[in-house]
C-alpha positions as CSV (number, residue, x, y, z in Angstrom):
1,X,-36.0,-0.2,8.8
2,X,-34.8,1.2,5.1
3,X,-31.7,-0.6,3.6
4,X,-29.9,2.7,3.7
5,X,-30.3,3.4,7.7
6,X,-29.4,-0.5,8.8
7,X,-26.0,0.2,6.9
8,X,-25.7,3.9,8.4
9,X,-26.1,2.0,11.7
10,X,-23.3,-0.9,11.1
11,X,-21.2,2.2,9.6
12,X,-21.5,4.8,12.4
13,X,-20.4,1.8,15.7
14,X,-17.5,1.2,13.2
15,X,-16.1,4.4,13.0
16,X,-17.2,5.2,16.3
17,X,-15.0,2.5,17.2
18,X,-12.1,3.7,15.2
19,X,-12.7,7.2,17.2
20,X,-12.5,5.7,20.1
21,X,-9.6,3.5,19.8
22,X,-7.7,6.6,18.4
23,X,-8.6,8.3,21.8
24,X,-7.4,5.1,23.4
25,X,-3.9,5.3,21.6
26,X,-3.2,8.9,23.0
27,X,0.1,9.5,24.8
28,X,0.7,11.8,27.7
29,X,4.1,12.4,26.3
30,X,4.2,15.4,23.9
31,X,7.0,15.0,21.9
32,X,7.4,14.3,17.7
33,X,9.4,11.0,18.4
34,X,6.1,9.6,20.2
35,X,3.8,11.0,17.4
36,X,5.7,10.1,14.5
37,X,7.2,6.1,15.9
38,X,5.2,5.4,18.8
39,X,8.6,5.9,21.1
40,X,9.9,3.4,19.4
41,X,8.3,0.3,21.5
42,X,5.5,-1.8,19.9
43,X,5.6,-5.1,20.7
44,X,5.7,-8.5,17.9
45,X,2.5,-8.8,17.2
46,X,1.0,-5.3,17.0
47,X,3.9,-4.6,14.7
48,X,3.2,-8.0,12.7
49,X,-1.0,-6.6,12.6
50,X,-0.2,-3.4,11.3
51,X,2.7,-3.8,8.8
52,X,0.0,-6.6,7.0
53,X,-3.1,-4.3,7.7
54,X,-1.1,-1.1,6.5
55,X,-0.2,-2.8,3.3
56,X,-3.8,-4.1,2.8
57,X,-5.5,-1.4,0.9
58,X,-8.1,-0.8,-1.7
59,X,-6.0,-2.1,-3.9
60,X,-6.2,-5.2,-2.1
61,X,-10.3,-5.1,-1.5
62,X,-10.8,-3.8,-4.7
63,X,-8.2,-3.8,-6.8
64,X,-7.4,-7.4,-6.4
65,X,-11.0,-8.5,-7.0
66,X,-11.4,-6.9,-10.4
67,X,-7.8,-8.2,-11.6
68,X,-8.8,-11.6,-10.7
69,X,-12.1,-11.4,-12.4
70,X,-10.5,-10.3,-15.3
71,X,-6.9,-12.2,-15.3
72,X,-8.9,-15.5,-13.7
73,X,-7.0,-17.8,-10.6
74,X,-3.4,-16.9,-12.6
75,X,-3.5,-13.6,-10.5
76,X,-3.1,-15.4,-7.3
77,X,-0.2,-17.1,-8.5
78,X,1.5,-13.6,-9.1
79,X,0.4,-12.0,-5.8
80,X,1.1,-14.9,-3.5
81,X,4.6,-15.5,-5.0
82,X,6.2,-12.2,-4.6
83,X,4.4,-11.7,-1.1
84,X,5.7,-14.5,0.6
85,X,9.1,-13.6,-0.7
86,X,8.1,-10.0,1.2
87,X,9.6,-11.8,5.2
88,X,13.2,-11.6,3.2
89,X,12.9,-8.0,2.6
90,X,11.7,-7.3,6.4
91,X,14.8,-9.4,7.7
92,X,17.1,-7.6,4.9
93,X,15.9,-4.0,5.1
94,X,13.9,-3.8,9.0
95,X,16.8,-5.1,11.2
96,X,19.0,-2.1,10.2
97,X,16.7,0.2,9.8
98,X,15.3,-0.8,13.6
99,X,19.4,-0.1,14.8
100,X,19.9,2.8,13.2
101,X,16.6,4.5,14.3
102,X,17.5,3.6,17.7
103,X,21.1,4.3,17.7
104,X,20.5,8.0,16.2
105,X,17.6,8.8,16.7
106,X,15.9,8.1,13.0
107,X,12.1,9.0,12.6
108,X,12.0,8.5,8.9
109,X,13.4,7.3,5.6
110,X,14.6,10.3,4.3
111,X,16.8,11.1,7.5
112,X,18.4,7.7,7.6
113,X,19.4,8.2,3.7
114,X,20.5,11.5,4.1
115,X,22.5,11.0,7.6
116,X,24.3,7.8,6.5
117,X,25.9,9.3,3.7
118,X,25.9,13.2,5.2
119,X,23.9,14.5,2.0
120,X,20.9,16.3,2.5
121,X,20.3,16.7,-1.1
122,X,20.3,12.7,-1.8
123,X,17.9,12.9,1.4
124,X,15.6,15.4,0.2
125,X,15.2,13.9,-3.5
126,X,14.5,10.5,-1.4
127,X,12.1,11.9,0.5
128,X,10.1,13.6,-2.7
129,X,10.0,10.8,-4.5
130,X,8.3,8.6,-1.5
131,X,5.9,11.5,-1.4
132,X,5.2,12.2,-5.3
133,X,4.6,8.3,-5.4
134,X,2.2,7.7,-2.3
135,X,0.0,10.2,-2.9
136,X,-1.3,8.2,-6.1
137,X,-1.8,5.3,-3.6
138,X,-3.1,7.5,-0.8
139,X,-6.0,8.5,-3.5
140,X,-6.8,5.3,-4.4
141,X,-8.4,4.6,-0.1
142,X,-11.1,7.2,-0.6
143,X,-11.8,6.3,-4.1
144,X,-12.3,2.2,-2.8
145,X,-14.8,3.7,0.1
146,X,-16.8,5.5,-2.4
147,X,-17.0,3.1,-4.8
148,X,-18.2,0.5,-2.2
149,X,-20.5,3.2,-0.8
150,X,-22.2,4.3,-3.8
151,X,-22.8,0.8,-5.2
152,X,-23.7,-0.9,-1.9
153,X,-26.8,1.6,-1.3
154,X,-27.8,2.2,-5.0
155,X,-26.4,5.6,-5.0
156,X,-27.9,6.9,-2.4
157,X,-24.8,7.9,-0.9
158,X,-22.7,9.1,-3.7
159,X,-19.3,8.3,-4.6
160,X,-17.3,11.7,-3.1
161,X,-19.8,11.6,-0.3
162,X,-18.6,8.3,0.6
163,X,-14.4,9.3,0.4
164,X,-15.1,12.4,2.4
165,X,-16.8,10.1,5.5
166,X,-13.7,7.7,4.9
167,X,-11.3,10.6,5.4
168,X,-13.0,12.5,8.2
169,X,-12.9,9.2,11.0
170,X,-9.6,8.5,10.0
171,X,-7.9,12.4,10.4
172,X,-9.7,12.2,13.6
173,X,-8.1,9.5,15.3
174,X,-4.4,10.6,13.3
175,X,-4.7,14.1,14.8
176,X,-5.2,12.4,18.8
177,X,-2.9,9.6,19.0
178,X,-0.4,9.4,15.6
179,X,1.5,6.3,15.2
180,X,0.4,4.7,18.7
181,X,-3.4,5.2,17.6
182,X,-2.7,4.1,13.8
183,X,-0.9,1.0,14.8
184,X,-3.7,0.1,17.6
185,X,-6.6,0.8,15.1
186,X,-4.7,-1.7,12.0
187,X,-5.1,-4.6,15.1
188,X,-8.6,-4.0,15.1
189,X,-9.3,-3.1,11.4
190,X,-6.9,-6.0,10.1
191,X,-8.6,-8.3,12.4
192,X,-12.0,-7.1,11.8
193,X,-11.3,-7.2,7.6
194,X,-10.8,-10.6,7.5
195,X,-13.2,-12.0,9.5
196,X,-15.4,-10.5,7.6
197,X,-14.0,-11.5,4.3
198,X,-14.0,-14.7,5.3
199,X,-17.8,-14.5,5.6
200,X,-18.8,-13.3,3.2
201,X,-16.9,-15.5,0.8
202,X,-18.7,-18.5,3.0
203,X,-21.9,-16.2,2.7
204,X,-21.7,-16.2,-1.3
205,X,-21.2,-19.6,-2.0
206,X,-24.2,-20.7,0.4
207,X,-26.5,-18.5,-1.9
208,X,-28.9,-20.8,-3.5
209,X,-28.2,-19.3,-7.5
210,X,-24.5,-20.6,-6.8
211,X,-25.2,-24.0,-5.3
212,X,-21.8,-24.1,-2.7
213,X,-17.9,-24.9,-4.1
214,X,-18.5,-28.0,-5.8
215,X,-21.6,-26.3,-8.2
216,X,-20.1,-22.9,-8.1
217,X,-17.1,-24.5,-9.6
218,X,-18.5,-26.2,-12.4
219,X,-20.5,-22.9,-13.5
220,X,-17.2,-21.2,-13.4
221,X,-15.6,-24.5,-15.8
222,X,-18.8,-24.1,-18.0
223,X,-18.6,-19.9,-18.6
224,X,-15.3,-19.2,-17.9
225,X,-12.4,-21.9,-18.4
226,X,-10.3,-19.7,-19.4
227,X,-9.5,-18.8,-15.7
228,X,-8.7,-22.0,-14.6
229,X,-5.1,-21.6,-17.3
230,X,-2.5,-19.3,-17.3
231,X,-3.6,-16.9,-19.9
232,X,-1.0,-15.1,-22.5
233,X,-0.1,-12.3,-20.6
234,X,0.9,-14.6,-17.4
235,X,4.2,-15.6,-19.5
236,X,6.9,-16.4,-17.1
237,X,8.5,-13.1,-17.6
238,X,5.8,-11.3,-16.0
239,X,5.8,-13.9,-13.2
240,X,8.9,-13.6,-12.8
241,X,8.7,-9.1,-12.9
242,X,5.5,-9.4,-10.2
243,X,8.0,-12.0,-8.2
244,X,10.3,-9.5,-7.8
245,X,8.7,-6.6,-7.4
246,X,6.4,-7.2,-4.6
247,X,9.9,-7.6,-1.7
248,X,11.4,-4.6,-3.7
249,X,8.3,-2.4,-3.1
250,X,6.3,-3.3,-0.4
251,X,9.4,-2.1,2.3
252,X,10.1,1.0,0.5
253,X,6.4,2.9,0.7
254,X,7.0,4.8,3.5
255,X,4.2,3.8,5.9
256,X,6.0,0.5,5.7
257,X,9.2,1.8,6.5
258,X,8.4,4.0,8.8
259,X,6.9,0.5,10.7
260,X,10.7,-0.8,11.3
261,X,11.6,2.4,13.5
262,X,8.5,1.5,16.0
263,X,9.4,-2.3,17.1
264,X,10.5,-2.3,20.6
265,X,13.2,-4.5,19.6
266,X,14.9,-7.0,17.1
267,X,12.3,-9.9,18.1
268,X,9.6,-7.9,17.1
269,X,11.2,-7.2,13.3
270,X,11.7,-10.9,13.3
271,X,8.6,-12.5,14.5
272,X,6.9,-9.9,11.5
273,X,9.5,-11.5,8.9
274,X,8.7,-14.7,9.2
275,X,4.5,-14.3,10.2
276,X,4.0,-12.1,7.0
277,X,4.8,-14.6,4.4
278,X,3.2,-17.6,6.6
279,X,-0.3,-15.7,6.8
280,X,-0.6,-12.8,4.1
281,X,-0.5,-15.2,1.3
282,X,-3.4,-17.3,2.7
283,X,-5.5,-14.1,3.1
284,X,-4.6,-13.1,-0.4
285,X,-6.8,-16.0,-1.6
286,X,-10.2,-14.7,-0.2
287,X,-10.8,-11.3,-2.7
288,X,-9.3,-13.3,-5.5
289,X,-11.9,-15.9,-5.0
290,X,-14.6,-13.5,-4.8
291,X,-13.2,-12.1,-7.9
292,X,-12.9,-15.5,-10.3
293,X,-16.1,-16.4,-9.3
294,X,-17.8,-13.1,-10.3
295,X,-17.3,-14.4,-13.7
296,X,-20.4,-17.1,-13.2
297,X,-22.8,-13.8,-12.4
298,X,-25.0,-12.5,-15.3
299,X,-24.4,-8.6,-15.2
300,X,-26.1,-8.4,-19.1
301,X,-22.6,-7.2,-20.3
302,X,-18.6,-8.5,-19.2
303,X,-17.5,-5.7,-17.0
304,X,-14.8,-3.6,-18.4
305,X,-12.0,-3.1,-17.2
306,X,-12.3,0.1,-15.0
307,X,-15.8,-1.5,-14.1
308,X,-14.3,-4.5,-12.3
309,X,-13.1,-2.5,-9.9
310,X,-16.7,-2.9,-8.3
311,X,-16.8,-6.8,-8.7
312,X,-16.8,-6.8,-4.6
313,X,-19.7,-4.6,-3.9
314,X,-21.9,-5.9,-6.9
315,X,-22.1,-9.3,-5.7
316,X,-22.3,-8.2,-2.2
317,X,-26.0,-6.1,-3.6
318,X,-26.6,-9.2,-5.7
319,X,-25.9,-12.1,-3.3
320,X,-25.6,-11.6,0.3
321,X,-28.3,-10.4,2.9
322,X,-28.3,-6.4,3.9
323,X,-26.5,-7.5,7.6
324,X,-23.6,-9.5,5.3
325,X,-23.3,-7.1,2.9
326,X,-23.0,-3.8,5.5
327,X,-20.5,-5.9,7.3
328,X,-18.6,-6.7,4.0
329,X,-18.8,-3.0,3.4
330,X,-17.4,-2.3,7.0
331,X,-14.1,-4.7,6.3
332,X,-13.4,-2.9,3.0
333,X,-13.5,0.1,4.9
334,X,-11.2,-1.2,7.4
335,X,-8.9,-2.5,5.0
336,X,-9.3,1.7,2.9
337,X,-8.9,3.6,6.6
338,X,-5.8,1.2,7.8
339,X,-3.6,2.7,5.2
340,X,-4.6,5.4,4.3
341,X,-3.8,6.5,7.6
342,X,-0.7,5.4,7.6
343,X,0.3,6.7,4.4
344,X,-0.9,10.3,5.6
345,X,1.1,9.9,8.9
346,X,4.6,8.9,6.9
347,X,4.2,11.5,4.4
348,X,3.7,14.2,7.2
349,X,6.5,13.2,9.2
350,X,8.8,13.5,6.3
351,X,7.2,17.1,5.0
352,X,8.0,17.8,8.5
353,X,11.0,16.7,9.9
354,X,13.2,16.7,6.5
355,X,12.0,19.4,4.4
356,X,10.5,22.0,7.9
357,X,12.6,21.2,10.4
358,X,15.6,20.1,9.2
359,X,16.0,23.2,7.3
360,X,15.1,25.3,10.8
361,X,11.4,26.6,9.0
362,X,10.0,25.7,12.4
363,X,11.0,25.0,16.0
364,X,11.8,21.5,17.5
365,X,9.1,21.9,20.0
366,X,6.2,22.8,17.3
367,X,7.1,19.4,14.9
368,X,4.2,17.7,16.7
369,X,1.9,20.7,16.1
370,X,3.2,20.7,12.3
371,X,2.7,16.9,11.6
372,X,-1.0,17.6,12.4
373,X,-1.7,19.7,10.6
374,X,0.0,18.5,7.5
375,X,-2.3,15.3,8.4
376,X,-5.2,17.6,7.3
377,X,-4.0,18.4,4.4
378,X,-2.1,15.8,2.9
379,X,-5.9,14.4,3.2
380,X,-7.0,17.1,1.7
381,X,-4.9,16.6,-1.4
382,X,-5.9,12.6,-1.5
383,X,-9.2,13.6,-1.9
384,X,-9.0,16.1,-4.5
385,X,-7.0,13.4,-6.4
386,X,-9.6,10.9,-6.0
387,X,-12.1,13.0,-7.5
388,X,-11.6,11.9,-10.5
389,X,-9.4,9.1,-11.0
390,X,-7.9,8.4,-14.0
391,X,-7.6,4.6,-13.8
392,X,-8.5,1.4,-12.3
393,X,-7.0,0.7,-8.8
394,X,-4.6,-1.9,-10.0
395,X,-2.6,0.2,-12.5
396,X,-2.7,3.8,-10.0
397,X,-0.7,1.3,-7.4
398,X,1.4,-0.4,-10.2
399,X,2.9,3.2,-11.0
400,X,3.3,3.7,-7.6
401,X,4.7,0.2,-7.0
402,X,7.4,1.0,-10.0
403,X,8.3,4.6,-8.9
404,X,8.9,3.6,-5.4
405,X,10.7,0.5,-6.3
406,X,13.6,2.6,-8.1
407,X,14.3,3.8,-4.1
408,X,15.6,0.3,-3.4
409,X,18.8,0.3,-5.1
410,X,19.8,3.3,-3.2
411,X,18.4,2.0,0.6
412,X,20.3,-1.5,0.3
413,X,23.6,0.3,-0.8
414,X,23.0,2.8,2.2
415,X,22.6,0.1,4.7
416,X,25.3,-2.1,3.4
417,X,27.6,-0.8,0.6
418,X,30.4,0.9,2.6
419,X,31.7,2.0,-0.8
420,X,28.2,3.9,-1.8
421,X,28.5,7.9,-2.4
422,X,25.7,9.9,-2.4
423,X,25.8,11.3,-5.6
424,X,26.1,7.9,-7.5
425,X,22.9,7.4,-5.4
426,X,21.2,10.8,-6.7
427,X,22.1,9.7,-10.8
428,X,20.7,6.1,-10.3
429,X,17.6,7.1,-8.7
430,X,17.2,10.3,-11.5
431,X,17.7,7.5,-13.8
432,X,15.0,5.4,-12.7
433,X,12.7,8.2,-12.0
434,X,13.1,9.8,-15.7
435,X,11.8,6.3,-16.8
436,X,8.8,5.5,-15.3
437,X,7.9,9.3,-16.5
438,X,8.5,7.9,-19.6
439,X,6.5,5.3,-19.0
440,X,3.8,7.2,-17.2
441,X,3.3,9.7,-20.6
442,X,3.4,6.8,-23.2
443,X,0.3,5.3,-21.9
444,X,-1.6,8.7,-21.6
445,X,-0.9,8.8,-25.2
446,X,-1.3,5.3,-25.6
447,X,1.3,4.2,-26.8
448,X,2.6,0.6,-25.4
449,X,6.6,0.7,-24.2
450,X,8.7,-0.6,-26.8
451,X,9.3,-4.7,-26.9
452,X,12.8,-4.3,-26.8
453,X,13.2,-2.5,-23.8
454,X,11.0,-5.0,-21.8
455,X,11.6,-8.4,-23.4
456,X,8.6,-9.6,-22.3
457,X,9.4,-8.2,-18.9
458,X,6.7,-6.1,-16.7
459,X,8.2,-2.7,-17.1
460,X,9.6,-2.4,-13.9
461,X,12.0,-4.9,-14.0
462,X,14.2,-3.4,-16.6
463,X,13.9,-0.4,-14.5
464,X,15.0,-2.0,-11.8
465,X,18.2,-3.5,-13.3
466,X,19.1,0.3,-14.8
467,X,18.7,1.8,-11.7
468,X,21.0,-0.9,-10.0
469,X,23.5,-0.6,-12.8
470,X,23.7,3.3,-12.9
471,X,24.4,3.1,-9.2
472,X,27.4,0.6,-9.8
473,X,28.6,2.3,-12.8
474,X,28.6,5.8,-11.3
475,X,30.5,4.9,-8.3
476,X,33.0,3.2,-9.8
477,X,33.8,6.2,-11.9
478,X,32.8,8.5,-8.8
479,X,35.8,6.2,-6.8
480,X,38.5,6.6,-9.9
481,X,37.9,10.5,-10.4
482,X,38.7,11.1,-6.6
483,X,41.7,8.8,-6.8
484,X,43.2,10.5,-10.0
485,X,42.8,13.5,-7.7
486,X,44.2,12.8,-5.1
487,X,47.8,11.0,-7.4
């Protein structure tokens, strides 16, 4: 049997699987509130399986893999941190989300901003940033399938041919169940991704050219000691930025938020809080490891930077067996499909329900209908953008992780600033937003942002404190204009 056909076999029962499950997860009920939030009632630990699997991506396969091989075990250090600080932000942000998307009827981000401070403008800018930011992300789940593709069969099945598969299976099983069949299919691909991980990390080290932990280790000392130290750029600035911005980011993409309106109740939100920074950080370790210890492998040349992004599937060619490697191959998908999915479901839901319905360009009855087939081509769109990326993994989701990270400000006052005015919410996030654009053109001309803006910082963190400042500032003045008015 050829290499190629044993991994088309592992590959089809997988997404077979996925189908099926998807077909599983259909409701009976027709009606956008089940579609969009799963009528509102999964239990604890399906939430707690697909808030982690949703947020484990490509960037996490892939993306962390290559950082690590290039940053060394430093990287952990930064991930791990800000994660477990991520249960905080559930407990903070979920448990009033989860009310008011009971109490009124909430289905996505956008309409909670916009109907807790009656302005559908502050709702609708809300809503396009969450979409103009998650669609850099969104590309970034095809793009990991093909590159794992493509290198795990020598290029036998190229790169595009690889997203396209990816993006197929998963619209398939969106368009049957929506939320109920997303959610049901991150239980099995979260489970399935780390199991396999797990493996192969096990699988790698047992390889007779790496000798186990104990040898692997001292190869690593020998070539490599840099990434046993905290390198230059981990100063405690940037620990500090990466701290920070991991429970200021991760609840505001909107397939995470989205998440708090399905919980059948406040146990569920709770039970997630505290199992998300208990276990993600743990998991965290596993692609990190594979990446560190890619740096004992010979590839004739140190992989660049935009080349480490294949660490993962290059040692799975170089080191494991066909049925490991396939397998491997089958958990990085898992980990791609798992949010992508969910990325395409929250993005549709908002297209539909705040800038369609909410503005009476279709019926009630036909938002279901809608949703679907923005599902189509919202993954249309992530493909085209994958095409040709312009980046490694790591720094398309850092952009992402700064633009949506602006949003925050603005949610937290919503939920508990009583004094918050919606237009003081519109200038900060305008604020925030004209600066990572900044950002986002100096490096295309490559030029680095100026030291005395950051101070050492990652760049998002003096974004962050403008944003939060603008906010305060503006309603202060906001609140003294309308009382001169009124004298």
């Amino acid at each position: 049997m050829s290499d190629l056909l044993t991994i088309g076999i592992i590959l089809t029962i997988y997404l077979a699987i996925s189908i099926g499950i998807g077909i599983y997860g259909r409701s009976k009920e027709d009606s956008s509130e089940d579609y969009f939030v799963a009528s509102r009632k999964i239990n604890p630990w399906i939430l707690f399986c697909t808030l982690a699997a949703t947020n484990f991506s490509a960037f996490f396969f892939l993306g962390f893999s290559g950082s690590s091989y290039r940053a060394g075990w430093g990287f952990y250090g930064i991930m791990a941190m800000g994660t477990s600080l991520v249960g905080l932000s559930i407990l903070l942000l979920g448990l009033p989300i989860h009310k008011l998307g009971k109490e009124k009827g909430y289905m996505t981000p956008p309409e909670l901003i916009s109907g807790e401070t009656n302005s559908k403008y502050l709702g609708w800018i809300y809503g396009l940033v969450l979409v103009i930011f998650t669609l850099p992300y969104l590309a970034t789940q095809p793009m990991g399938a093909g590159i794992l593709l493509e290198t795990l069969s020598n290029g036998e099945i190229p790169y595009f041919t690889g997203a396209c598969l990816l993006t197929l299976v998963m619209v398939s099983y969106l368009i049957l169940g929506g939320m109920k069949s997303s959610a049901l299919t991150d239980v099995f691909q979260g489970t399935l991704m780390f199991i396999i991980l797990i493996i192969f990390v096990f699988t790698f080290f047992m390889n007779d050219e790496i000798g186990g932990f104990s040898k692997g280790g001292e190869k690593l000392w020998n070539n490599s000691p840099e990434k046993f130290v905290r390198e230059g750029n981990f100063t405690w600035q940037v620990i500090f930025s990466y701290t920070i911005l991991w429970p200021i980011t991760v609840p505001m993409f909107p397939q995470l938020f989205s998440r708090f309106y399905i919980a059948e109740d406040d146990k569920a939100i709770r039970t997630a809080a505290w199992l998300y920074p208990t276990i993600v950080p743990i998991l965290f370790l596993f692609p990190v490891i594979i990446g560190v210890y890619g740096n004992i492998v010979d590839f004739d040349h140190v992989l660049s930077k935009k080349e480490s992004d294949n660490i993962l599937p290059l040692l799975l060619t170089e080191y494991a067996p066909l049925w490991a490697a396939a397998l491997v191959s089958i958990g990085a998908m898992a980990a791609f499909m798992s949010t992508a999915d969910s990325q395409i479901l929250a993005m549709s839901s908002i297209i539909t329900k705040d800038a369609l319905s909410s503005n009476q360009i279709i019926e009630p009855e036909n938002e279901k209908k809608t949703g679907r087939a923005l599902v189509i081509i919202l993954a249309i769109i992530g493909l085209f953008l994958a095409y040709d990326p312009p980046d490694t993994i790591f720094d398309i989701v850092s952009q992402a992780f700064t633009g949506l990270a602006v949003l925050f400000p603005t949610t937290v006052a919503v939920l508990y600033w009583k004094r918050v005015r919606a237009n003081s919410c519109i200038i900060s996030i305008i604020a925030g937003e004209v600066l990572v654009g900044w950002s986002y053109w100096s490096s295309k001309k490559g030029n680095a942002i100026p030291e005395w803006f950051t101070q050492g910082f990652h760049f998002s963190t003096p974004v962050i404190l403008i944003t939060i400042l603008v906010l305060w500032i503006s309603t202060e003045i906001e609140e003294r204009l309308t009382d001169n008015t009124s004298n």
